[in-house]
py3Dmol code that shows the C-alpha trace and the ligand (Angstrom):
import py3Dmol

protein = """\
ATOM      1  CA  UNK A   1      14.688   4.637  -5.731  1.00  0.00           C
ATOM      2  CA  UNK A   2      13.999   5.477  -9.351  1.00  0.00           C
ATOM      3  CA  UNK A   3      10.778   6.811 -10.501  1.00  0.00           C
ATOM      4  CA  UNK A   4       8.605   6.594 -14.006  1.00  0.00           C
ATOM      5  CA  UNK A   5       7.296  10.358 -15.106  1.00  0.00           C
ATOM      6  CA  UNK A   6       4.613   9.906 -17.569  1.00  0.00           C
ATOM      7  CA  UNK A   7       3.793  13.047 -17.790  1.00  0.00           C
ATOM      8  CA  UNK A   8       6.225  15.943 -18.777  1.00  0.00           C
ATOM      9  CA  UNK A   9       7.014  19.137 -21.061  1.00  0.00           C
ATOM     10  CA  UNK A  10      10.566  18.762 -21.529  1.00  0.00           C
ATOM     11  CA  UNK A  11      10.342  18.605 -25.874  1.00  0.00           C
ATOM     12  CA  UNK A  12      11.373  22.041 -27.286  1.00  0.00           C
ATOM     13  CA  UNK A  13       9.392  23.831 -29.944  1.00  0.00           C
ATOM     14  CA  UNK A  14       6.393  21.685 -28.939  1.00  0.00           C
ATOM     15  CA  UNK A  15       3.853  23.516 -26.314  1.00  0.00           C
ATOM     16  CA  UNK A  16       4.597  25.760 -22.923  1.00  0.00           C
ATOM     17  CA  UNK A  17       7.166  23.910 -21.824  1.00  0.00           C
ATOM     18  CA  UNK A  18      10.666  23.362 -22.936  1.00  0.00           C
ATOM     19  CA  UNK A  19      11.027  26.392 -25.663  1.00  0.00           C
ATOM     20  CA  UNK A  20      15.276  25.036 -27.004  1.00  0.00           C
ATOM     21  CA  UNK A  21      16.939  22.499 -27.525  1.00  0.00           C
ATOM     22  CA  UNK A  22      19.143  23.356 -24.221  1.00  0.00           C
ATOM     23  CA  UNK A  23      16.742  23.454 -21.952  1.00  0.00           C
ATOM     24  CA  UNK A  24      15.200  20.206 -23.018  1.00  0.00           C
ATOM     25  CA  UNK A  25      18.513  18.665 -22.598  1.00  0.00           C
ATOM     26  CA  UNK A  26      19.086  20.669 -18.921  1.00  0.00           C
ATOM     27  CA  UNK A  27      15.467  19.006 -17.942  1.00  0.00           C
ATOM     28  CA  UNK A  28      16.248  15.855 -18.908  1.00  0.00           C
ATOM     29  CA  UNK A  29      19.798  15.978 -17.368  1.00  0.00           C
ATOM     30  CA  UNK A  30      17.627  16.875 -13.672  1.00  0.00           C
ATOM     31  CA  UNK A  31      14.963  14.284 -14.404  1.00  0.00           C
ATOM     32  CA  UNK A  32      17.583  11.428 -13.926  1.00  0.00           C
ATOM     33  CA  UNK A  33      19.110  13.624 -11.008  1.00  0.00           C
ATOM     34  CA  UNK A  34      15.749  13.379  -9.487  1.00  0.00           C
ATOM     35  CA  UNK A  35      16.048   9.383 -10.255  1.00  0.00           C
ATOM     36  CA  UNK A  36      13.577   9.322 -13.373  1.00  0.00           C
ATOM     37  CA  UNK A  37      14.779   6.352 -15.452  1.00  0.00           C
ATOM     38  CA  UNK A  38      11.399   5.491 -17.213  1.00  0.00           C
ATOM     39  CA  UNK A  39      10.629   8.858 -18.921  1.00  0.00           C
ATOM     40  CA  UNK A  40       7.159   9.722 -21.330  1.00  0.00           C
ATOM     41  CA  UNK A  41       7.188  13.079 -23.007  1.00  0.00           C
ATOM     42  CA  UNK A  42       3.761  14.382 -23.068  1.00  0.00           C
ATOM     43  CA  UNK A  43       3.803  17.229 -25.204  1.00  0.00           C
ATOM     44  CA  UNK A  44      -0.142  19.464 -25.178  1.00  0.00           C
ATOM     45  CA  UNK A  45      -2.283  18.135 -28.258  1.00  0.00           C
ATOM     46  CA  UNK A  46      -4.392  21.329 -28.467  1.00  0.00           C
ATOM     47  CA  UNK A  47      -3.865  22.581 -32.197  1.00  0.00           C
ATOM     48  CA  UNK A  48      -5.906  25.677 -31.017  1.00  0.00           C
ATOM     49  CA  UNK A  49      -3.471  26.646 -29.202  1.00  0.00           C
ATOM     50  CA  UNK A  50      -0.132  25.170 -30.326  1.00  0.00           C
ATOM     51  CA  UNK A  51      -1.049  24.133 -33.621  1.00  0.00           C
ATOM     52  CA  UNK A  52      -0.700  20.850 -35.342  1.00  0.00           C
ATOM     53  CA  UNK A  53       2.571  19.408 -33.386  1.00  0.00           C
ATOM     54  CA  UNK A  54       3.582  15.908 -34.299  1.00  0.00           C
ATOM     55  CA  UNK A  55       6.323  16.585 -36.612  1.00  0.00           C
ATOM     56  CA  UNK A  56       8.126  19.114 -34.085  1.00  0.00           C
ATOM     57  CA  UNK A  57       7.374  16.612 -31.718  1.00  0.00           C
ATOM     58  CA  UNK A  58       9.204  14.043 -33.693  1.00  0.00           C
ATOM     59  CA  UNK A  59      12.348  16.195 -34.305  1.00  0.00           C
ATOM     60  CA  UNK A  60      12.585  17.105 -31.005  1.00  0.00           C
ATOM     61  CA  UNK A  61      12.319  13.425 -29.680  1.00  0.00           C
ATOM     62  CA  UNK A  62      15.001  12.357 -31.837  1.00  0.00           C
ATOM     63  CA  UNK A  63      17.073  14.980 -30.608  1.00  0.00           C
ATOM     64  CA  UNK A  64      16.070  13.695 -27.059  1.00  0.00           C
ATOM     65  CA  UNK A  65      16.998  10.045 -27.487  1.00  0.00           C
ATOM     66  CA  UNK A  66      20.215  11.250 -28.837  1.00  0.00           C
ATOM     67  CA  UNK A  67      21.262  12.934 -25.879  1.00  0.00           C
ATOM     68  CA  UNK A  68      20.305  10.490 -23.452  1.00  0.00           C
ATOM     69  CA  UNK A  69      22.523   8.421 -24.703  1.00  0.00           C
ATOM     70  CA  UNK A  70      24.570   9.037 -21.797  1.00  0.00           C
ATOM     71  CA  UNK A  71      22.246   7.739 -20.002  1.00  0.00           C
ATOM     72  CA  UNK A  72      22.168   3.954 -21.016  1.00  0.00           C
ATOM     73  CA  UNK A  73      19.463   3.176 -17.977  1.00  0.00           C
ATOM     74  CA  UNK A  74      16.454   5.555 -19.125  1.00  0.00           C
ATOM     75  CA  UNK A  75      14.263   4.765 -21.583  1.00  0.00           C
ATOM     76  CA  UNK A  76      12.203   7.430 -23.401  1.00  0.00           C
ATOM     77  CA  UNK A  77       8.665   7.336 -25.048  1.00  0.00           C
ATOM     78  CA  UNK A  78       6.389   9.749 -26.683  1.00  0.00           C
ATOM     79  CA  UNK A  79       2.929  10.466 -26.581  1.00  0.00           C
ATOM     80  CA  UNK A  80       0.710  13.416 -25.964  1.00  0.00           C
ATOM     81  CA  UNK A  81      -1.774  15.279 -23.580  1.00  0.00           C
ATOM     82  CA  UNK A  82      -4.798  15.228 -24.877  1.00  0.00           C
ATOM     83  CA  UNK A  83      -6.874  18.619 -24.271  1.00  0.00           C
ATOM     84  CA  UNK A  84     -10.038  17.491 -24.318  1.00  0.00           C
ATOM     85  CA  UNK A  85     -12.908  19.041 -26.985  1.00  0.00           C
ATOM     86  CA  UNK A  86     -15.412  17.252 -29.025  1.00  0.00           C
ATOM     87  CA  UNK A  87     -13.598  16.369 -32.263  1.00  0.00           C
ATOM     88  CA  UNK A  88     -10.970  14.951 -30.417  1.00  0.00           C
ATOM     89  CA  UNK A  89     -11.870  11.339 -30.559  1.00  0.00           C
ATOM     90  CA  UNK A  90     -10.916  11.783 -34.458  1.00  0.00           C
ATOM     91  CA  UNK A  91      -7.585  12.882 -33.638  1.00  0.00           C
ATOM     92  CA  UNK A  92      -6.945   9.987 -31.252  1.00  0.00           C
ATOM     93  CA  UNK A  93      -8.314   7.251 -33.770  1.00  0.00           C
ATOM     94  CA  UNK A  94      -6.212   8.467 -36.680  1.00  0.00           C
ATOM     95  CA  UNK A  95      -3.313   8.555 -33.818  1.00  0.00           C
ATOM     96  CA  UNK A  96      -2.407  12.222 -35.187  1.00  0.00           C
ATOM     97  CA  UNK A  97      -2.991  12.696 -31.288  1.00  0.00           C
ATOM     98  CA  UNK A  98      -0.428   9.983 -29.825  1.00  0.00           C
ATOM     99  CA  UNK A  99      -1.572   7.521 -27.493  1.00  0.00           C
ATOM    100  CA  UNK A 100       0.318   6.422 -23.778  1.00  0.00           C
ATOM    101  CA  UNK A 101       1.900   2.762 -24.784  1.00  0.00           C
ATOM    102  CA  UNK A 102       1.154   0.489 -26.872  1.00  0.00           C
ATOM    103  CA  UNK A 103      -2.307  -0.218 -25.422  1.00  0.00           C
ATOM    104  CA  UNK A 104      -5.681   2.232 -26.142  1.00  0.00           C
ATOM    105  CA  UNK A 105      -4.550   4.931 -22.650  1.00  0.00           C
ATOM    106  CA  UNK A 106      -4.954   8.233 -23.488  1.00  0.00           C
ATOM    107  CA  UNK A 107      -3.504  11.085 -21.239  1.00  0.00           C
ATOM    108  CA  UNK A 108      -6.593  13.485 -21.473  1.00  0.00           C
ATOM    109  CA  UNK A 109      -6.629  16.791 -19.248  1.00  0.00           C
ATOM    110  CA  UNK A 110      -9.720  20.138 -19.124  1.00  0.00           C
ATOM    111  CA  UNK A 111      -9.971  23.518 -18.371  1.00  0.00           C
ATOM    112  CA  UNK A 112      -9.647  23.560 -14.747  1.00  0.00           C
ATOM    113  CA  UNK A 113     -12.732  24.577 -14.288  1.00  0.00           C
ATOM    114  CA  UNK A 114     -14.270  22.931 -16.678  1.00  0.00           C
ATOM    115  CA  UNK A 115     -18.230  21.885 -15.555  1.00  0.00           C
ATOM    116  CA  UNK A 116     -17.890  18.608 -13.490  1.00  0.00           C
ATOM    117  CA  UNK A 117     -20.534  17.061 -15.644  1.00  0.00           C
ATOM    118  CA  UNK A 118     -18.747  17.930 -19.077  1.00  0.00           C
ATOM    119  CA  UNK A 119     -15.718  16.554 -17.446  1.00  0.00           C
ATOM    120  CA  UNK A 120     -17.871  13.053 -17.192  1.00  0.00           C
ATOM    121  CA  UNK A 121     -19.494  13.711 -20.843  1.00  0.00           C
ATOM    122  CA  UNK A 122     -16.336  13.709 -21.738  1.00  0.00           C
ATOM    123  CA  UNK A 123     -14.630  10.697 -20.050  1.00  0.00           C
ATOM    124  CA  UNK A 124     -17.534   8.561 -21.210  1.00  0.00           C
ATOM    125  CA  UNK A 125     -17.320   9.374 -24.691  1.00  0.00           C
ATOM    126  CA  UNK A 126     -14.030   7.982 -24.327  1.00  0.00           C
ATOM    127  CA  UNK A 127     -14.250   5.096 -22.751  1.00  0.00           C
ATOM    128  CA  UNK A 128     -16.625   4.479 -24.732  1.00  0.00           C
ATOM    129  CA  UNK A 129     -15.143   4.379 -28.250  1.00  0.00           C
ATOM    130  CA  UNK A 130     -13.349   1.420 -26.296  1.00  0.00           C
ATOM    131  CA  UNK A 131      -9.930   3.996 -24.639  1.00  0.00           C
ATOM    132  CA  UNK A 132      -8.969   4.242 -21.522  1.00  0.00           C
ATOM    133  CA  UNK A 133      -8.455   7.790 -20.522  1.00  0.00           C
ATOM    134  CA  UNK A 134      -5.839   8.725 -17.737  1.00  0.00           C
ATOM    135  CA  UNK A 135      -7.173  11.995 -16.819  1.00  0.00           C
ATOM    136  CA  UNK A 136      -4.221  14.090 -15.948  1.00  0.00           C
ATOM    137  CA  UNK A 137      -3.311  15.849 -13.034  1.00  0.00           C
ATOM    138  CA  UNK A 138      -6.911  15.023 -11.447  1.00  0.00           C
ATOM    139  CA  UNK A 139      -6.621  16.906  -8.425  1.00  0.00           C
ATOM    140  CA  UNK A 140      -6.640  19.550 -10.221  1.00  0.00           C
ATOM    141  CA  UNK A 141     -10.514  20.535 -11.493  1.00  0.00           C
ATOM    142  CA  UNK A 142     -12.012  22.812  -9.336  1.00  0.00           C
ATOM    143  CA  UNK A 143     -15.349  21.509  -9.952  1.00  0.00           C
ATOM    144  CA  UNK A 144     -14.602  17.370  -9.461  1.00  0.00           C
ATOM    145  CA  UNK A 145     -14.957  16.306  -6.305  1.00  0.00           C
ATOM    146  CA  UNK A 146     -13.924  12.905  -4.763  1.00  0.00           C
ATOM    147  CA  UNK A 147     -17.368  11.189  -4.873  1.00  0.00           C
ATOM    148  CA  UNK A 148     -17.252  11.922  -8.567  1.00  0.00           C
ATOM    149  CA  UNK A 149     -13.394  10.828  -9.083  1.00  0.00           C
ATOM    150  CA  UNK A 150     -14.495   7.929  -7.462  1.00  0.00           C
ATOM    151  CA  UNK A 151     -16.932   6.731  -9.488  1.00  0.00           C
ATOM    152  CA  UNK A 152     -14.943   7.783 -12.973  1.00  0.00           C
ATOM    153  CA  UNK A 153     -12.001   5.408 -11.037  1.00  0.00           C
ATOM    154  CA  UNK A 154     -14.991   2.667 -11.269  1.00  0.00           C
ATOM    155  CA  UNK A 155     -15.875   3.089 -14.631  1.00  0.00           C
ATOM    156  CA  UNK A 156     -12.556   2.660 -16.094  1.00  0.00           C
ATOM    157  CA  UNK A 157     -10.571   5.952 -15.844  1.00  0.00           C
ATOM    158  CA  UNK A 158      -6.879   5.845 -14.337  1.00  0.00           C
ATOM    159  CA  UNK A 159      -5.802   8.873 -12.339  1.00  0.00           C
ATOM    160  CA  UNK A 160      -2.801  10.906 -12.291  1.00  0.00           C
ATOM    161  CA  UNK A 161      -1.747  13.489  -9.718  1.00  0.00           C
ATOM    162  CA  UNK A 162       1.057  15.823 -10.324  1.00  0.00           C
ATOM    163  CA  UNK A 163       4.234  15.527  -8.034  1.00  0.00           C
ATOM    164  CA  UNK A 164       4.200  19.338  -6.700  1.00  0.00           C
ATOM    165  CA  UNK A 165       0.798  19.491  -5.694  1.00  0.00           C
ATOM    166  CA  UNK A 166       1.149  17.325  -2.099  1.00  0.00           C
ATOM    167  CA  UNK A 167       2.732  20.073  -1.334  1.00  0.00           C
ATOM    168  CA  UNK A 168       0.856  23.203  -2.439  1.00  0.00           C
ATOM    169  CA  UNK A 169       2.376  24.123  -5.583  1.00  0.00           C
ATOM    170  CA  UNK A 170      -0.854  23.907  -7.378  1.00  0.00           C
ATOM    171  CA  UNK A 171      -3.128  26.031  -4.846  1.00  0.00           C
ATOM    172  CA  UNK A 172      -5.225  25.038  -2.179  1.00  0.00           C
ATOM    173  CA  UNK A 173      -7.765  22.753  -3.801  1.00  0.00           C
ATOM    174  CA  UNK A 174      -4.961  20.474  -5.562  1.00  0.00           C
ATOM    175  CA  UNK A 175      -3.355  20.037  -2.266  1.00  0.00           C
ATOM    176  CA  UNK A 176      -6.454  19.003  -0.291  1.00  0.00           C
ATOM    177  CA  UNK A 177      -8.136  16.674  -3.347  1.00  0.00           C
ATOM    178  CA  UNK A 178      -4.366  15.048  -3.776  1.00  0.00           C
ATOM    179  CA  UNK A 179      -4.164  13.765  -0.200  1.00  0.00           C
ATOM    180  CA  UNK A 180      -7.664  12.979  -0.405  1.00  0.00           C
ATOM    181  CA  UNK A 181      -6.879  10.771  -3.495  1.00  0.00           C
ATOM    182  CA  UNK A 182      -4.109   9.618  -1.969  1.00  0.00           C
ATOM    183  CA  UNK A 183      -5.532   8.133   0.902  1.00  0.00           C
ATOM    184  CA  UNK A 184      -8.222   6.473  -0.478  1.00  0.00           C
ATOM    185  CA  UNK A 185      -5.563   5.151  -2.767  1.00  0.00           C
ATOM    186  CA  UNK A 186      -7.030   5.888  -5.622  1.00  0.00           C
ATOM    187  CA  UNK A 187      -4.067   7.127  -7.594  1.00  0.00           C
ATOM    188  CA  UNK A 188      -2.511   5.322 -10.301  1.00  0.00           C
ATOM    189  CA  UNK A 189       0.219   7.734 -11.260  1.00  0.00           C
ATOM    190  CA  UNK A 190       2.741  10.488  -9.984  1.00  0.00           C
ATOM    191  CA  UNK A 191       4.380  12.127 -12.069  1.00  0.00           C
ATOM    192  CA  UNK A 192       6.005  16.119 -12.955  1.00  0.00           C
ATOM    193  CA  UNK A 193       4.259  17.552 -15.118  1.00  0.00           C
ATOM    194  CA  UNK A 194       7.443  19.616 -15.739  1.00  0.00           C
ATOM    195  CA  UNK A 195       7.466  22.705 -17.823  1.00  0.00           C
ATOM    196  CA  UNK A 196      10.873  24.263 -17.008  1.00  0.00           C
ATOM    197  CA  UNK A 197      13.496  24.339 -14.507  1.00  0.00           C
ATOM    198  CA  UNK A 198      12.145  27.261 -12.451  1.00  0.00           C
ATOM    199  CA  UNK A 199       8.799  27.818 -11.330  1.00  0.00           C
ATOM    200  CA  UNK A 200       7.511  23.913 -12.679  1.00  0.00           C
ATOM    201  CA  UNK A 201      11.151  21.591 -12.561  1.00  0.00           C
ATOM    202  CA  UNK A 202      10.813  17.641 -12.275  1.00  0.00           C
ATOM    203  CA  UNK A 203      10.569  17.129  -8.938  1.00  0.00           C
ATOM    204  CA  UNK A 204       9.835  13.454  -7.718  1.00  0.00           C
ATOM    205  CA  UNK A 205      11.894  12.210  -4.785  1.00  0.00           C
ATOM    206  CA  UNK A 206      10.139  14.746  -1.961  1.00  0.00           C
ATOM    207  CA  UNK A 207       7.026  13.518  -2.845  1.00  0.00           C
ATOM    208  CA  UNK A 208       8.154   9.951  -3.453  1.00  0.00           C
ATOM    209  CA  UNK A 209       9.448  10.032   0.237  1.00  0.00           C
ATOM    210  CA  UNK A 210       6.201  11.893   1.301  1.00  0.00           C
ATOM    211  CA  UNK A 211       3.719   9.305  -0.176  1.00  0.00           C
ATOM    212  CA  UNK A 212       6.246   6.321   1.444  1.00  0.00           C
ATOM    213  CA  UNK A 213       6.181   8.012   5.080  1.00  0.00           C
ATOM    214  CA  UNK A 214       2.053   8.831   4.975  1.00  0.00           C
ATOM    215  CA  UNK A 215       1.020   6.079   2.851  1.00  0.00           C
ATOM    216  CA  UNK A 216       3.755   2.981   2.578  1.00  0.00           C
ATOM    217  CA  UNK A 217       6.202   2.026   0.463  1.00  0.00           C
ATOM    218  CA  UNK A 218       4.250  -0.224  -1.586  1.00  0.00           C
ATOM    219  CA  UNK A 219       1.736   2.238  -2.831  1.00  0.00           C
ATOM    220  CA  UNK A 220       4.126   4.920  -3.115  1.00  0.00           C
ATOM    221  CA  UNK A 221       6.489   2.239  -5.501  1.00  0.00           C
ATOM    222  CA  UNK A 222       3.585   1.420  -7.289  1.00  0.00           C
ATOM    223  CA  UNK A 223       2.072   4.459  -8.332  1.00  0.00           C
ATOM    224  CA  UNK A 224       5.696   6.174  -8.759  1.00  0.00           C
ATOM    225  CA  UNK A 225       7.007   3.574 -10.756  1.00  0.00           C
ATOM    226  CA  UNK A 226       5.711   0.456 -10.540  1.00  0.00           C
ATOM    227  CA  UNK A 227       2.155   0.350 -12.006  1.00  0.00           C
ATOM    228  CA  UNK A 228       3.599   3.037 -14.899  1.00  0.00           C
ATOM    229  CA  UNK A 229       6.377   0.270 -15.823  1.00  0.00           C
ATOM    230  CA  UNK A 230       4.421  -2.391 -16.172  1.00  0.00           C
ATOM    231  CA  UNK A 231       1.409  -0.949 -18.462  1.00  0.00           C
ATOM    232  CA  UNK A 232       4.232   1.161 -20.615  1.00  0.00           C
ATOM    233  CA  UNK A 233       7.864   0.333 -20.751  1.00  0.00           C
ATOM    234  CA  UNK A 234       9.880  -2.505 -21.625  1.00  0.00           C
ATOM    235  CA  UNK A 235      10.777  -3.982 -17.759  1.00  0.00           C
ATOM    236  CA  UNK A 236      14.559  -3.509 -16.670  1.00  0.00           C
ATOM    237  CA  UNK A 237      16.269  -3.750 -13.316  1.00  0.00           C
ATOM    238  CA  UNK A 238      15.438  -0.805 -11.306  1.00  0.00           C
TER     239      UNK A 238
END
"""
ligand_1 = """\
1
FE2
Fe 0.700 18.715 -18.639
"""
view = py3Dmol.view(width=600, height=400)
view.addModel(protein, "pdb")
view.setStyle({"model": 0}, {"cartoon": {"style": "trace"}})
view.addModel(ligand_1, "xyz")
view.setStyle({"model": 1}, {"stick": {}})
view.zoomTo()
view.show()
């Protein structure tokens, strides 16, 4: 099985994740051992906190694409994460804050816990100025709970859950809220999240098989590869 990660800190020099040129190249190297092959680097767009990125983000992806030249079956793409705050909408309309594909998705994450009702404030405003915000790692806000994911879902917002937390690696509220999600099939992505090799590595194939066993194969293709091919990448054999 191969997967699609469209979420991940493996670009150096960037945000929290990756910090040389190495260890991007070491975490790309165990994405495709964990059978990534459709691959979006998601770097934090949060100039607060890791200033104004998009040219370090640019060297760093060209140093990426070189290297996986090896690996003539994956296919890179950049965009960003999104930390939400009010003058962000002017950042995503000038695209100095790079959007998922070629369509108007926006990877978009909040404090964790952020107010459940600035959370919505937020979304809105978004889909609003006509985007379509994947909120990221939704199992995640301490404050959301499923009725309110729910209706978000029905308003227009796609929902990614992180590959680690089915399994705990997140805390006790991201485990519970991602089976919830899960069951009421109301994710649209899995992905890493990856920040390093250690304590946050790509990880996809336990909780590929975990999602297949609990949930079925179809849904667990679809929202680990399937769903994230089809709105993003250029279709190849899988
Ligand atoms: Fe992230």
């Amino acid at each position: 099985m191969t997967f699609a990660d469209i979420h991940c800190h493996a670009l150096y020099n960037v945000d929290d994740g990756a910090s040389t040129p190495e260890m991007m190249e070491q975490m790309l190297d165990a994405e495709y051992a964990e059978g990534v092959r459709y691959l979006c680097f998601t770097p934090h767009y949060h100039p607060g906190y890791y200033g104004y990125n998009e040219i370090r983000a640019e060297e760093a992806f060209a140093r990426a694409v070189a290297y996986c030249e090896k690996y003539p079956d994956m296919q890179l793409m950049l965009a960003n994460e999104l930390h939400y705050s009010p003058e962000c909408l002017t950042w995503v309309k000038n695209k100095t804050c790079r959007r998922l594909g070629k369509k108007r998705c926006v990877l978009v994450d909040f404090r964790e816990n952020e107010e459940a009702n600035e959370i919505v404030k937020g979304l809105s405003r978004l889909i609003n100025a006509g985007y379509v915000p994947i909120l990221a790692h939704a199992e995640r806000y301490l404050k959301l709970d499923l009725s309110v994911l729910t209706v978000l879902k029905q308003d227009g917002i796609l929902i990614q859950v992180n590959s680690g937390s089915c399994f705990g690696d997140f805390g006790f509220h991201a485990r519970g809220m991602s089976k919830k999600l899960l069951s009421q099939k109301l994710v649209d992505f899995v992905s890493t999240d990856a920040h390093n090799l250690k304590n946050r590595p790509p990880q996809f194939q336990k909780c590929y098989q975990y999602i297949a066993k609990k949930y079925g194969t179809e849904y667990a293709d679809h929202i680990c590869r399937d769903h994230a091919v089809n709105r993003f990448f250029e279709k190849k054999g899988s």
